[in-house]
C-alpha positions as CSV (number, residue, x, y, z in Angstrom):
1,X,89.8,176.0,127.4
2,X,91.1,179.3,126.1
3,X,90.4,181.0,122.7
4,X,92.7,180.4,120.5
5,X,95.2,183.2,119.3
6,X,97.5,182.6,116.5
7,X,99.6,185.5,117.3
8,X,100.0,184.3,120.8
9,X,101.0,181.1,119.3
10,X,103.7,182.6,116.9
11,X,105.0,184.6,120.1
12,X,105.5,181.6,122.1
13,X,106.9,179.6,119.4
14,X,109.4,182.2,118.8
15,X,110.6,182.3,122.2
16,X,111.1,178.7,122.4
17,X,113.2,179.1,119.6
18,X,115.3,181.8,121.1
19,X,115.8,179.6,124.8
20,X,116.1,177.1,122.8
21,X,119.1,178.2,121.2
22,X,120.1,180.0,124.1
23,X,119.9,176.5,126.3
24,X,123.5,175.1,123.6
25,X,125.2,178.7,124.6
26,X,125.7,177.8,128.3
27,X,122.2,178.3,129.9
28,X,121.1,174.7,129.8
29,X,118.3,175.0,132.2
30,X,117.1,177.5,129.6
31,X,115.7,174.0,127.4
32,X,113.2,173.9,130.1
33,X,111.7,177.9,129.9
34,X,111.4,176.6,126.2
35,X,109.3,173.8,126.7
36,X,106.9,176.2,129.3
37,X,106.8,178.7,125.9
38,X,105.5,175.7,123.4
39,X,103.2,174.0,126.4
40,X,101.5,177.9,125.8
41,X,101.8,177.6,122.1
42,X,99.9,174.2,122.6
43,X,97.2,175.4,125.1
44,X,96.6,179.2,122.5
45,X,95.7,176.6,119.6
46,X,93.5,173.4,121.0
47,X,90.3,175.3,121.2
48,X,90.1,176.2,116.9
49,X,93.3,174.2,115.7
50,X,93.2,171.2,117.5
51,X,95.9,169.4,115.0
52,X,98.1,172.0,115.4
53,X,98.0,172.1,118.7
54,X,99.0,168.1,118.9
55,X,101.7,169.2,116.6
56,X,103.0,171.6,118.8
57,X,102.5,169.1,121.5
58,X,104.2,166.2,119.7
59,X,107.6,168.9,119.4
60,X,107.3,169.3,123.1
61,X,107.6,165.6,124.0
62,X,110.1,165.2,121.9
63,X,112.3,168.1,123.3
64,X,111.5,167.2,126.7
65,X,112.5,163.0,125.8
66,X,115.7,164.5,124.4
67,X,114.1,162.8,120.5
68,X,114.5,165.5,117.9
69,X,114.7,169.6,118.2
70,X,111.4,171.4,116.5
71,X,111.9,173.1,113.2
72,X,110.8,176.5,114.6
73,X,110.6,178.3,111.2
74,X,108.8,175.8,109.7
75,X,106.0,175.8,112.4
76,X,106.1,179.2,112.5
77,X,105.6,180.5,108.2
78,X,102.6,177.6,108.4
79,X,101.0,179.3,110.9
80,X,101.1,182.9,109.4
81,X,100.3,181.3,106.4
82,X,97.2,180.2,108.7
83,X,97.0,183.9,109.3
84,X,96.5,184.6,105.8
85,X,100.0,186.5,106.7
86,X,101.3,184.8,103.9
87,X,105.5,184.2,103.6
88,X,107.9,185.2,101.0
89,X,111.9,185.7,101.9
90,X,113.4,189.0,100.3
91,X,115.3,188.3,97.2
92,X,118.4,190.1,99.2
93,X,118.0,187.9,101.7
94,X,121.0,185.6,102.9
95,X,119.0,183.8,105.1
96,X,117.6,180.5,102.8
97,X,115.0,178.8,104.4
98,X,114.1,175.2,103.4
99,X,110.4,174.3,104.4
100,X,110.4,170.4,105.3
101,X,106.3,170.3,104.8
């Protein structure tokens, strides 16, 4: 089992997100580099965040059953808040983010 990284996990969430997105603009097959990216995500955290990790897991079944499309920037602020990165939008920002946990 690798050691877990939380920056390796934020990296591979992020480009699921971007395939993700990139799978509805014409690159279907895309849906499935995704799904490799958040397989990574799950292996980064098992060893020191095994809930996580299931989490991550759980969004990947249900991407790959065709169920329900992950909230990427939930999963993501959570785990910088992990980090201790802590989260806060710019008050200029146009960009509104509602958490769902």
């Amino acid at each position: 089992m690798r050691t877990s990284c939380l920056k390796c996990v934020r990296k591979h969430l992020a480009q699921a997100s971007i395939l993700l997105d990139e799978s509805h603009l014409g690159y279907p097959h895309h849906k499935w580099f995704a799904i490799g990216h958040l397989a990574e995500a799950e292996s980064e955290s098992l060893l020191d965040y095994p809930k996580l990790s299931l989490e991550i897991r759980e969004m990947r079944v249900n991407l790959i059953e065709n169920k329900k499309e992950p909230n990427f920037d939930d999963i993501i602020i959570r785990v910088c808040k992990i980090c201790g990165d802590g989260y806060k939008l710019h008050p200029l920002n146009s960009k509104k983010i509602k958490l769902t946990t």
